[in-house]
C-alpha positions as CSV (number, residue, x, y, z in Angstrom):
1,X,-28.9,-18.3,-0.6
2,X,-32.6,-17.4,-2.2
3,X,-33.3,-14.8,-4.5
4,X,-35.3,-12.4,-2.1
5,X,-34.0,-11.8,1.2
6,X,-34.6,-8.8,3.8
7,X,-30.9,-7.5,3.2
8,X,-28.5,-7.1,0.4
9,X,-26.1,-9.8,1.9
10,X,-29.3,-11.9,2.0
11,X,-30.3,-12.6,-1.4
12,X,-28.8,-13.6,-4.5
13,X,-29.2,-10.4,-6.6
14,X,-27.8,-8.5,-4.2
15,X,-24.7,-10.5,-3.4
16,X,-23.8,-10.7,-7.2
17,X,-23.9,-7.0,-7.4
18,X,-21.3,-6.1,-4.3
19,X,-19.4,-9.0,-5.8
20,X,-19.0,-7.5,-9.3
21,X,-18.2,-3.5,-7.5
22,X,-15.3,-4.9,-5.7
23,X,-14.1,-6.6,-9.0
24,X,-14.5,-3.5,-11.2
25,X,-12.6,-1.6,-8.2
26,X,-9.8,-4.3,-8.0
27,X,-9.7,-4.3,-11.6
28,X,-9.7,-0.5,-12.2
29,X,-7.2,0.0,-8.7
30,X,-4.8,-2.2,-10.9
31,X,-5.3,-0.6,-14.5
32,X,-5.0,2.9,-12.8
33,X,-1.6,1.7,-10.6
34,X,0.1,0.7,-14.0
35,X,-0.9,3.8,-15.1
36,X,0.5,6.3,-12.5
37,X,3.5,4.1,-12.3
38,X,4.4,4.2,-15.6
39,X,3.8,7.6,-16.0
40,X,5.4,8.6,-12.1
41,X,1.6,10.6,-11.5
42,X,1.9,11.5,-7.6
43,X,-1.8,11.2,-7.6
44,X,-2.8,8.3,-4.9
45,X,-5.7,6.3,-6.3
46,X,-4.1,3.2,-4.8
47,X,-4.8,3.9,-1.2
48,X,-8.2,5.2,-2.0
49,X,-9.3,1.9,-4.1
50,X,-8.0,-0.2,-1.0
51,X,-10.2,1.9,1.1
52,X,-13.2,1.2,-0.5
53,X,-12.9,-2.2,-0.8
54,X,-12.0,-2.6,3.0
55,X,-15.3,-0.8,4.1
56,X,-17.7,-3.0,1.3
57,X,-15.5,-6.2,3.2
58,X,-16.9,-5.3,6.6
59,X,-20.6,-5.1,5.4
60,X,-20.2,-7.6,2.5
61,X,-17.4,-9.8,3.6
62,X,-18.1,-12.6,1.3
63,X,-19.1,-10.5,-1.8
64,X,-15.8,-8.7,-1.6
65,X,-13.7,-11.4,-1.1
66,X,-13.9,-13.3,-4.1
67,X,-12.6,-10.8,-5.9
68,X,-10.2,-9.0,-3.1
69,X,-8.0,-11.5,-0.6
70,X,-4.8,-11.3,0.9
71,X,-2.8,-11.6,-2.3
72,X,-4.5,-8.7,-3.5
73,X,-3.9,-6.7,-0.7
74,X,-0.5,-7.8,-0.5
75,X,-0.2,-7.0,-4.7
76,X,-2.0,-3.2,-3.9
77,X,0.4,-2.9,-0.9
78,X,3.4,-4.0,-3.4
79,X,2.0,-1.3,-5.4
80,X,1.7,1.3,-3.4
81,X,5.5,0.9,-2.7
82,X,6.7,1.0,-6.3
83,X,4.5,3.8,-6.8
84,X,5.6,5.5,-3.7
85,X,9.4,4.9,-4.6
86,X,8.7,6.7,-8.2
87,X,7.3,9.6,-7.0
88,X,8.0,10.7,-3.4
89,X,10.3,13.2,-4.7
90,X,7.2,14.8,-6.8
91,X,5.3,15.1,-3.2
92,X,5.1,18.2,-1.4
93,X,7.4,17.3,1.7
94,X,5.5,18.0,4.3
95,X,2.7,15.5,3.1
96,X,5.2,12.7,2.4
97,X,5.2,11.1,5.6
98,X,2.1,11.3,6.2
99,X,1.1,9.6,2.8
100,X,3.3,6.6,3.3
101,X,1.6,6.2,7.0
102,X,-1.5,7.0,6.5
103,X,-1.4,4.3,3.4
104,X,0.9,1.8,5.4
105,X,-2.3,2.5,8.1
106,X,-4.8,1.5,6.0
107,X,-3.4,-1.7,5.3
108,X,-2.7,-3.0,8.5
109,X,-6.4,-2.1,8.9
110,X,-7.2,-4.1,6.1
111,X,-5.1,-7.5,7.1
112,X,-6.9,-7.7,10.4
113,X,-9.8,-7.7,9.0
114,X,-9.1,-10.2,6.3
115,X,-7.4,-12.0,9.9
116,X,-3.8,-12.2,7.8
């Protein structure tokens, strides 16, 4: 890969830098998960983090994922469930549901697009 190129995914630079936002997304999704956990927040930074990172992997596929792969999906997803189990009951029912789905949504979307 050179330096300059006509896109971000083209050049060096450029690659580095969508490499090292994933990582301080990964990295800052799993600080802030220990967090909420720990403390049974029902705030849902999880699903958001996992979000982002799945729409910078379809425009930067190779930048994102060598910091984000399946494991780390499957560790966010493991996540989400432990957080979910801690503090469902602090949810206003008639979003519940619809927070697991939409989240349990979001990573299907995610493994077939990593092709897991």
């Amino acid at each position: 890969m050179a330096y300059w190129g006509a896109g971000p995914a083209e050049n060096d630079y450029a690659f580095d830098e969508v490499g090292v936002i994933a990582l301080l997304i990964k990295e800052r999704m799993l600080k802030d998960a220990e967090a909420v956990i720990k403390e049974a927040h029902p705030e849902q930074g999880i699903v958001a983090s996992v979000r982002c990172l799945r729409l910078l992997d379809a425009e930067f596929p190779k930048c994102v994922r060598l910091a984000f792969r399946k494991k780390g999906l499957a560790n966010a997803e493991r996540l989400f469930e432990k957080w979910y189990g801690a503090v469902s009951g602090k949810l206003p029912e008639k979003h519940r549901e619809a927070i697991r789905s939409g989240a349990h949504a979001e990573f299907s979307l995610y493994r077939e697009q990593l092709g897991a």
